[in-house]
PAMI-511874 format. One record per residue (C-alpha): residue number from 1; residue in one letter; x, y, z. Coordinates in nm, 3 decimals. Layout:
ATOM, pos, code, xx, yy, zz
ATOM, NUM, a, X, Y, Z
...
//
This chain:
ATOM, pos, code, xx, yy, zz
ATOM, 1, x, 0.000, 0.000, 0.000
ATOM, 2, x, 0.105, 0.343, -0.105
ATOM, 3, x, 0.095, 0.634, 0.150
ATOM, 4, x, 0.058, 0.976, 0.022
ATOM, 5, x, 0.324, 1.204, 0.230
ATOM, 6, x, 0.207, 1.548, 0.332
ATOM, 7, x, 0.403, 1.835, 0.459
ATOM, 8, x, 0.222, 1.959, 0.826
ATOM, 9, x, 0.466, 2.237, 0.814
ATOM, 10, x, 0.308, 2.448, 0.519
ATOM, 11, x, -0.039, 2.324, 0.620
ATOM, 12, x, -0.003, 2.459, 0.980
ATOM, 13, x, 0.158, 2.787, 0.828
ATOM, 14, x, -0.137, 2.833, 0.575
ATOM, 15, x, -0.372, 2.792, 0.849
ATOM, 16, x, -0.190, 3.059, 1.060
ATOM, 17, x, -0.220, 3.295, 0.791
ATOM, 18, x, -0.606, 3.230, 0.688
ATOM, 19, x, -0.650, 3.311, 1.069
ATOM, 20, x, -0.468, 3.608, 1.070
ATOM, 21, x, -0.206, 3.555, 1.357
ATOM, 22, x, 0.093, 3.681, 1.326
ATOM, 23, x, 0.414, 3.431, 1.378
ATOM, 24, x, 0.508, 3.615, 1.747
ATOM, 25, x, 0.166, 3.525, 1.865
ATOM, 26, x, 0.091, 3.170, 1.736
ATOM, 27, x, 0.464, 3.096, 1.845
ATOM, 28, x, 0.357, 3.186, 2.213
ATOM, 29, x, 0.034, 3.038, 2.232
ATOM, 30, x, 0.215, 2.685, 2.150
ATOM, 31, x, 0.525, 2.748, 2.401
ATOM, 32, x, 0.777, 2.810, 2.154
ATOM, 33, x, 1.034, 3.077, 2.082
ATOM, 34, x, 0.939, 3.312, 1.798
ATOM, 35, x, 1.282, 3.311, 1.656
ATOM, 36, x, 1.231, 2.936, 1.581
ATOM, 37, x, 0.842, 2.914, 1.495
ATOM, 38, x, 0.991, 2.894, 1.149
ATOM, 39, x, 1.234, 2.610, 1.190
ATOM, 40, x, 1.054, 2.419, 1.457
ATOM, 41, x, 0.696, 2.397, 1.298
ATOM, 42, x, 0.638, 2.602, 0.925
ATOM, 43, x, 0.968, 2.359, 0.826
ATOM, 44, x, 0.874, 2.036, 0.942
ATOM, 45, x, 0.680, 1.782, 0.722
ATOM, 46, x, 0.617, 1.613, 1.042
ATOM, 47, x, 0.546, 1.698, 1.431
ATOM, 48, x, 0.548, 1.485, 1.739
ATOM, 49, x, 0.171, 1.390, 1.863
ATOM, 50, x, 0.195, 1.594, 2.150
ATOM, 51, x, 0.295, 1.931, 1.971
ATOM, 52, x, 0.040, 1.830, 1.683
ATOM, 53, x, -0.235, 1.831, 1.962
ATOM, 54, x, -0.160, 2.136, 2.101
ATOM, 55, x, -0.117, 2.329, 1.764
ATOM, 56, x, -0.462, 2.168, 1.680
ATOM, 57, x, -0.623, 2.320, 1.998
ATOM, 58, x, -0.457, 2.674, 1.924
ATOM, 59, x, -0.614, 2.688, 1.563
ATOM, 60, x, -0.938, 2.473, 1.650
ATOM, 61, x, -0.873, 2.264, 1.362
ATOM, 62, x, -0.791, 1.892, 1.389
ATOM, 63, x, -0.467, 1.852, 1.178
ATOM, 64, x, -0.483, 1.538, 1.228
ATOM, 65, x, -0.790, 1.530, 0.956
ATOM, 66, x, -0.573, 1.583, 0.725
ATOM, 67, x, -0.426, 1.197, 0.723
ATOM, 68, x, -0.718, 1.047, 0.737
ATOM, 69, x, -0.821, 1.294, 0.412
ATOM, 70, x, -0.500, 1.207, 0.209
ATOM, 71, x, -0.514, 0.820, 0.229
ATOM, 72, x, -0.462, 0.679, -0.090
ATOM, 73, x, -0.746, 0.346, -0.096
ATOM, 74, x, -0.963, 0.536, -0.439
ATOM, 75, x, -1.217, 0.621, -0.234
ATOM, 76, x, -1.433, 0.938, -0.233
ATOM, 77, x, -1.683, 1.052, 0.040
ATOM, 78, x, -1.951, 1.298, 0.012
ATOM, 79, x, -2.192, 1.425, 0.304
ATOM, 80, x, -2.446, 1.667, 0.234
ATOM, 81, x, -2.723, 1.774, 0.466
ATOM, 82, x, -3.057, 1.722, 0.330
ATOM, 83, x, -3.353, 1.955, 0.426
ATOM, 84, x, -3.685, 1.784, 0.480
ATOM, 85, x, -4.009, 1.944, 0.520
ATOM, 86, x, -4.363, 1.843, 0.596
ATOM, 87, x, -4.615, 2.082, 0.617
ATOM, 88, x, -4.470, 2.306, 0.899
ATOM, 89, x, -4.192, 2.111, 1.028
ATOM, 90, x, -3.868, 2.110, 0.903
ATOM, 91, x, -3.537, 1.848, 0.988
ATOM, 92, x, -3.203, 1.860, 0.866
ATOM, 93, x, -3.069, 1.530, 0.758
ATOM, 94, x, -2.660, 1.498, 0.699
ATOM, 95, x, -2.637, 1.214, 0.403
ATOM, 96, x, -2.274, 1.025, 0.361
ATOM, 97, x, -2.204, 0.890, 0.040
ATOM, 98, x, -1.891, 0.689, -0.031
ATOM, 99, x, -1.818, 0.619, -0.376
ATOM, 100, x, -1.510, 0.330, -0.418
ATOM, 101, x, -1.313, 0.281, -0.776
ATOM, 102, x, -1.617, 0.148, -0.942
ATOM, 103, x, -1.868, 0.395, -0.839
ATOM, 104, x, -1.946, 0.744, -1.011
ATOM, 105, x, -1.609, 0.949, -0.981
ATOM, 106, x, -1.752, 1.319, -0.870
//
């Protein structure tokens, strides 16, 4: 089985960016020098558990997502939410579809 790398470094610093903190601050809120937020996390194509957690609590995102997203097995999911109404009432409905190599490619 093939694993398809990904680099957490430029992931992490993307995020950082599309959330608008500046290096000095993200640096501090994950306990690490801002002289070597560069070298210690936006370089790095891969982060201990521990640091990965905490990074993933400062930018409420799960990085860890992101391997389960990247796995290589020719699959495709899809979830949509579905609105359903009868006469006055209304429910939301969230729909997963997962399409394999023989199935529809979207």
């Amino acid at each position: 089985m093939k694993i398809e790398r990904i680099n957490l470094g430029e992931i992490i610093r993307a995020i950082v960016e599309e959330k608008g903190l500046t290096n000095a601050e993200f640096a501090r809120q994950i306990g690490v020098q801002r002289q070597n937020i560069v070298k210690t996390v936006f370089e790095k194509a891969s982060l201990d558990t521990n640091m990965l957690c905490t990074i993933s609590e400062v930018l409420d995102c799960n990085l860890f997502d992101y391997f389960k997203s990247n796995r290589t097995d020719d699959k495709t999911e899809l979830k949509a939410t579905i609105t359903i109404e009868m006469g006055k009432e209304k429910k939301d409905r969230t729909v997963r579809f997962v399409f394999g190599e023989n199935d529809i490619k979207l």
